[in-house]
C-alpha positions in Angstrom: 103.1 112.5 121.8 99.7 112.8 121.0 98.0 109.5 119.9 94.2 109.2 119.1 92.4 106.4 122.1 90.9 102.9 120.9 87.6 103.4 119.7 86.9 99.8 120.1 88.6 97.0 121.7 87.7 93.2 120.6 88.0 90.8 123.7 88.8 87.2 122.4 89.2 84.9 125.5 92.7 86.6 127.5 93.1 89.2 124.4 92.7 92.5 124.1 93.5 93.3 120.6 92.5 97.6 120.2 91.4 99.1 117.1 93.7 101.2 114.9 95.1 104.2 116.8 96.1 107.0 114.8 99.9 109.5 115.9 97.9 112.7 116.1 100.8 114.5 117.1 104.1 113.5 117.2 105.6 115.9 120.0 102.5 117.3 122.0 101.9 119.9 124.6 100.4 118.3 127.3 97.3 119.5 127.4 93.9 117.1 128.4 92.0 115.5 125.5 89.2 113.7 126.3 89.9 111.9 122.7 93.4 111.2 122.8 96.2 110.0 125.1 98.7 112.8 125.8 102.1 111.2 127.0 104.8 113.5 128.1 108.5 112.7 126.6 109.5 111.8 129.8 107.3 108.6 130.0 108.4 107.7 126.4 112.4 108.3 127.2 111.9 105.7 130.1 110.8 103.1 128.1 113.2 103.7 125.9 116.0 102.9 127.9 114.4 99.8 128.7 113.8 98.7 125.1 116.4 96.9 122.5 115.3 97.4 119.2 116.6 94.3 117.0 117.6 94.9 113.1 117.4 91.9 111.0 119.6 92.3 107.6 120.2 90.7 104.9 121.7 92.0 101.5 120.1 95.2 102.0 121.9 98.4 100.8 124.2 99.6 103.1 123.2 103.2 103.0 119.9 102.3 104.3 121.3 100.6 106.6 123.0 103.4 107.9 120.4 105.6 107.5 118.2 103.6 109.8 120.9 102.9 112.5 121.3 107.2 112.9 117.8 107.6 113.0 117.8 105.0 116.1 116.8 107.2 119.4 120.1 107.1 121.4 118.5 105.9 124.5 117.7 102.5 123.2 120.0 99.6 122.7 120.1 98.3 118.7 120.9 94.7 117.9 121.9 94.0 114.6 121.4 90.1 113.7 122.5 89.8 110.1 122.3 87.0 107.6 124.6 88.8 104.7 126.9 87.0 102.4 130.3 86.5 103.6 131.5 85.4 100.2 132.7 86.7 97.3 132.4 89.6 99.3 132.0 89.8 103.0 128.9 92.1 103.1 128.9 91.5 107.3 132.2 93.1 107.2 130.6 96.2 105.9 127.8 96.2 108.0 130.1 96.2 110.9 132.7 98.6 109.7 128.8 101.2 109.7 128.2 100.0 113.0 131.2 100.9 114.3 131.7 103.9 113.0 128.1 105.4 113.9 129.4 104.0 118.0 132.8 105.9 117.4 130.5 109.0 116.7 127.0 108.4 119.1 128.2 106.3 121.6 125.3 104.2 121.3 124.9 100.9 122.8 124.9 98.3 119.4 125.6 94.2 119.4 125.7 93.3 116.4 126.6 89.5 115.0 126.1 87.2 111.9 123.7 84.7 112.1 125.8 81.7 110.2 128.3 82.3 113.1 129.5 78.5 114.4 129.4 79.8 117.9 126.0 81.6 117.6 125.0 77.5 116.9 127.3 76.4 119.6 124.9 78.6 122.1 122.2 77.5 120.7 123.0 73.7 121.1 124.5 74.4 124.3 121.7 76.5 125.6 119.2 72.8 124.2 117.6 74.9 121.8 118.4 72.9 118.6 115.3 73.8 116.9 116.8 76.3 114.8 119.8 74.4 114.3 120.2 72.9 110.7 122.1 69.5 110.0 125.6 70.9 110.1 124.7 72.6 113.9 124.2 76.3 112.4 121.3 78.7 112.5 119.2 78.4 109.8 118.0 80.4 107.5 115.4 82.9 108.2 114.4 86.3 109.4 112.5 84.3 112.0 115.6 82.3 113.7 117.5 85.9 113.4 114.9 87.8 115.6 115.3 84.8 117.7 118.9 85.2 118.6 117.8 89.3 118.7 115.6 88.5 121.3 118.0 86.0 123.7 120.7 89.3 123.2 117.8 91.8 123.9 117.4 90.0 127.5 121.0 89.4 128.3 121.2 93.3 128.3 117.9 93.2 131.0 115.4 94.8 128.4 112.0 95.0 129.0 110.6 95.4 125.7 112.0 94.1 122.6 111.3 96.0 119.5 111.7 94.8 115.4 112.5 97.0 112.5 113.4 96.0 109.1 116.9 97.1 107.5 115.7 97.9 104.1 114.0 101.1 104.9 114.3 104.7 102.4 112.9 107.0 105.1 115.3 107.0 108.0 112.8 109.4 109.9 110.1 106.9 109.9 112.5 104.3 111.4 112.5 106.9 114.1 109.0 107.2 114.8 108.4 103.6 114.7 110.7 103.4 118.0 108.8 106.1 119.9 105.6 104.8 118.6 106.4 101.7 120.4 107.5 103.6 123.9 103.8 105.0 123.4 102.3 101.8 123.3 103.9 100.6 126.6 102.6 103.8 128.1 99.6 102.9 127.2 99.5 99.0 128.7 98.3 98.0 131.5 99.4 94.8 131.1 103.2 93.5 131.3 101.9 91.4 128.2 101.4 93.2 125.9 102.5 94.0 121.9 102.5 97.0 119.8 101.8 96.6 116.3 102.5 99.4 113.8 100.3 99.7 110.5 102.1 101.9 108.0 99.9 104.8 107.2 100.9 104.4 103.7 103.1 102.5 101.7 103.8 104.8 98.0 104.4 102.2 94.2 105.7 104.6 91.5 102.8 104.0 88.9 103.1 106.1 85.7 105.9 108.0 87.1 104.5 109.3 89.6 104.2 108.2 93.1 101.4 106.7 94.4 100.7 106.5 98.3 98.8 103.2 98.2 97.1 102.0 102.0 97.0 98.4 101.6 99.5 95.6 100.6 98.3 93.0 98.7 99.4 90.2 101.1 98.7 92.4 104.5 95.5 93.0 103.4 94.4 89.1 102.7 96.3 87.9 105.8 94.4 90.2 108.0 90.9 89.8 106.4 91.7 85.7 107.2 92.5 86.7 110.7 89.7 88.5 110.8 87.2 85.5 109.3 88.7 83.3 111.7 88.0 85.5 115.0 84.3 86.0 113.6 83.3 82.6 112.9 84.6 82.0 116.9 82.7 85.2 118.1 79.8 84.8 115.6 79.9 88.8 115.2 82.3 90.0 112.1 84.9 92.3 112.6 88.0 94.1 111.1 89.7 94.7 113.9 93.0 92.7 112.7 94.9 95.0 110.8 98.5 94.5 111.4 98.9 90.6 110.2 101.8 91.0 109.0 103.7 93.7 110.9 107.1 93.7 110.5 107.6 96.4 112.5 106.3 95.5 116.3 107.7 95.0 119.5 106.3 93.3 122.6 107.4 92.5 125.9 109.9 90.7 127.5 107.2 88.9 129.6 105.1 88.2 126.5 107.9 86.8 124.3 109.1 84.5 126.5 105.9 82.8 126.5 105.6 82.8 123.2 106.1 80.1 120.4 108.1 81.8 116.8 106.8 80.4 113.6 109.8 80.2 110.9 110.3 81.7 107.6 107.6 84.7 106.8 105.1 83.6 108.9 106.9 84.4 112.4 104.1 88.0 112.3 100.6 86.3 111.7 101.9 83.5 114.2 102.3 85.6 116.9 97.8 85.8 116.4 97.7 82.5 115.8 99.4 81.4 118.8 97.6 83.7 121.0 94.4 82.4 119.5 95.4 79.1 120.3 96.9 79.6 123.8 94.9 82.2 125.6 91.6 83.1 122.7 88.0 82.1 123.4 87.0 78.9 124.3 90.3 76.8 124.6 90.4 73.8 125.5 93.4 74.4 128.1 95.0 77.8 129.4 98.3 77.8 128.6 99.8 80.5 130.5 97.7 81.0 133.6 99.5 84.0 134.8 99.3 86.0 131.0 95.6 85.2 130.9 94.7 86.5 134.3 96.8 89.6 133.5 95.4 89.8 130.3 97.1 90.2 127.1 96.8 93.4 124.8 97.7 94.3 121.6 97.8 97.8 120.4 97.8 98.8 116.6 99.1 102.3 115.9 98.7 103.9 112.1 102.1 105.6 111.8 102.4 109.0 110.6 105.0 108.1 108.2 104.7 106.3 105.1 107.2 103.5 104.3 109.4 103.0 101.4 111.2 100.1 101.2 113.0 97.5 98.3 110.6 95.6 96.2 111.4 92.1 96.2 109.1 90.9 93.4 106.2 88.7 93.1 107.8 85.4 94.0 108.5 87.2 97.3 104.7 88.1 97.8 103.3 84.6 96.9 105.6 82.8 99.1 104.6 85.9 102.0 101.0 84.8 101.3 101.7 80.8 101.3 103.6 81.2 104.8 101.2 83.4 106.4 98.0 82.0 105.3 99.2 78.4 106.3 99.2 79.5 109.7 96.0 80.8 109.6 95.0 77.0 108.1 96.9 74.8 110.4 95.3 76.9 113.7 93.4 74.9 116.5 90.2 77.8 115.8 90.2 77.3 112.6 86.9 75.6 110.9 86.2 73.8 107.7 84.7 76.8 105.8 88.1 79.0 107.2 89.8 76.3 105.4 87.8 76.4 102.4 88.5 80.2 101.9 92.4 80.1 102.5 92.4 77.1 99.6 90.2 79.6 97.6 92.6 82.2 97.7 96.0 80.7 97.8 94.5 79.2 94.0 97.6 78.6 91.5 100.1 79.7 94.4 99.8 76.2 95.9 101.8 73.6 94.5 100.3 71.1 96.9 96.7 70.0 97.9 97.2 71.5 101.0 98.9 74.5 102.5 102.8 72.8 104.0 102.5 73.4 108.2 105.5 75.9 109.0 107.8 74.4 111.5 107.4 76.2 115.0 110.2 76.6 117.7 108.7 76.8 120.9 109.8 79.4 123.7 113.2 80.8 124.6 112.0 81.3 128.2 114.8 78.3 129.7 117.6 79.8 128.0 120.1 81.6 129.7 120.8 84.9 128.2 124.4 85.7 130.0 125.5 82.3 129.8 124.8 82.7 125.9 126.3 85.5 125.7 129.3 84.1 127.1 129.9 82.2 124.5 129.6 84.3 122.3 132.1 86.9 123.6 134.3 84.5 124.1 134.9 82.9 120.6 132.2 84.2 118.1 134.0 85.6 115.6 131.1 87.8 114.4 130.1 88.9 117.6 131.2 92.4 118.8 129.1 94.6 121.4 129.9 98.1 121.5 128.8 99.6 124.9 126.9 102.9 125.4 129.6 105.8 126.4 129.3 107.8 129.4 129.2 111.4 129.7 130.8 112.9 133.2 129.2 115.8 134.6 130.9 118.7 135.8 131.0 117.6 139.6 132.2 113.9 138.9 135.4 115.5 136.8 135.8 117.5 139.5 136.1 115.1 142.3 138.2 112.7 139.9 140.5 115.5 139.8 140.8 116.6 143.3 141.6 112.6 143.9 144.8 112.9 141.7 145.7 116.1 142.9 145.3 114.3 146.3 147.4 111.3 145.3 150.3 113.5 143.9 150.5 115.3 147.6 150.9 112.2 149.1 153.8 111.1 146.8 155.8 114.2 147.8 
């Protein structure tokens, strides 16, 4: 793959966040560039197989759904936490019977398990991590509790990078790319803390018929100029650098996200900023994680060459994206008065308090004990089902199995 270098990189305290970095190419020739990053298919195939790319669902179609899960690259693992309705019809049930089949026919290795499972809160509450846990001991709603349990899976398999894509995705190729965009990244850190961020190049609205490939979301683009304020008014130099607030598509490492603290609801992408910010950004009062910050942290932003389609949830959707994601930005440690000022400025008619409501955080998953979860599950999680990744023998191995039983039957007679 051919992928344009950072033209700039904004240091803020431990962080390295990198300016936009564009997929020149997607399968390159290996030749030198003394503007771009060649990295050879090999390189991207090994982190592959160390990456587990997670799938949260919920009521999406299940044709996209399927279309996303072939598009997977094989060498990766794919965890599918859903949060479907079970009743009138069991839409989980559905989702499986795909998953399933696409194993019977790729041999892939896919967990997949529903997040309302009992014994997906029994783990939880056995594991001490009851901060996800509603009154009645299950998971909670919420895509970010779901990529919570993806994440605890991701490690009990021995990943070391966890990726995120959504379910409700038209273009299965692009689903692709975002997968081996995210190997690039990692080839590029030199940091084992590090995130890759994916800004879709464009995201097309059908206006007057016709398709029209707009760049900007209405609430990616507030949350990131916020972001942005808020880094400035530290630095006292404005920038733009922020550009994937509210990524839905990223993946980091396993280093990095067990460190890390998850916001809830739609807030869990522009947290992960605000929580570096606050942890490891310029002029904190107290290091958090001494080891991260001497490393260094990076973030990398790559423009995809796709665009994305996905469903259109309507506008209460976007108003409560921008309410979650601009309260974070609110409630940070950084953040001054006049930040404040703005974000009430522009949240307007949206709030129905004086105030934007502080998002509950869960803190990190690093004590948990990934096999021992898993255990559970296996053992009485209805849901739960792990299909493992099929083997193919070479020529040589079949041939040594089969002079052992031709070796055994001689010594019968």
């Amino acid at each position: 793959m051919l992928i344009e270098m950072p033209r700039h990189t904004e240091i803020f305290g431990s962080l390295k966040i990198h300016e936009m970095q564009r997929v020149l190419k997607i399968d390159s020739g290996g030749f030198d560039n003394p503007r771009a990053k060649d990295i050879h298919f090999d390189e991207i195939k090994d982190v592959l197989r160390r990456l587990a790319l997670v799938i949260p669902v919920k009521d999406e179609n299940i044709n996209l759904l399927d279309g996303v899960l072939r598009a997977i690259p094989f060498d990766c693992s794919i965890i599918v936490v859903s949060n479907s309705k079970r009743e009138p019809q069991d839409i989980y049930k559905m989702e499986k019977d795909v998953v399933t089949r696409i194993h019977e026919f790729s041999q892939q290795e896919i967990l997949c398990i529903h997040q309302k499972d009992p014994e997906l809160g029994f783990a939880f509450y056995e594991a001490g991590y009851e901060y996800l846990l509603d009154n009645d001991k299950l998971v909670r709603d919420g895509k970010s509790e779901g990529m919570i349990a993806g994440m605890i899976l991701a490690k009990s398999l021995g990943k070391d990078f966890i990726g995120f894509t959504d379910a409700d995705n038209y273009i299965p190729s692009s689903a692709r790319e975002y997968v081996i965009d995210y190997a690039a990244g990692f080839c590029m850190a030199e940091s084992p803390y590090s995130m890759v961020r994916l800004h879709w190049r464009y995201k097309p609205k059908v206006v007057d018929d016709k398709l029209y490939f707009k760049k900007w979301g209405r609430v990616s683009e507030t949350t990131n100029r916020y972001l942005n304020l808020l880094i400035s008014t530290r630095t006292g130099f404005e920038t733009g650098v922020v550009i994937t607030g509210n990524a839905g598509e990223h993946a980091l490492t396993t280093k990095l996200a067990d460190i890390m603290s998850y916001s809830t609801g739609y807030s869990v992408e522009p947290y992960h900023f605000i929580y570096l910010f606050e942890k490891c950004g310029l002029e904190v009062e107290e290091i958090a994680h001494q080891e991260a910050a001497s490393a260094g942290i990076e973030i990398f932003q790559i423009e995809t060459l796709n665009p994305h389609i996905h469903e259109e949830k309507g506008e209460v959707h976007v108003d409560d994206m921008l309410l979650s994601s601009l309260s974070t930005i609110y409630h940070c440690k950084l953040c001054n008065d006049y930040v404040r000022s703005k974000v009430l400025e522009e949240l307007g008619d949206i709030m129905k308090l004086e105030t934007p409501k502080k998002t509950v955080i869960m803190p990190s998953i690093r004590e948990i004990d990934p096999h021992r979860f898993v255990r559970i599950l296996e053992g009485t999680a209805e849901s739960f089902a792990r299909f493992e990744q099929g083997t193919i023998e070479s020529e040589e191995e079949r041939e040594v199995e089969e002079k052992e039983v031709e070796e055994k039957e001689v010594e019968k007679t």
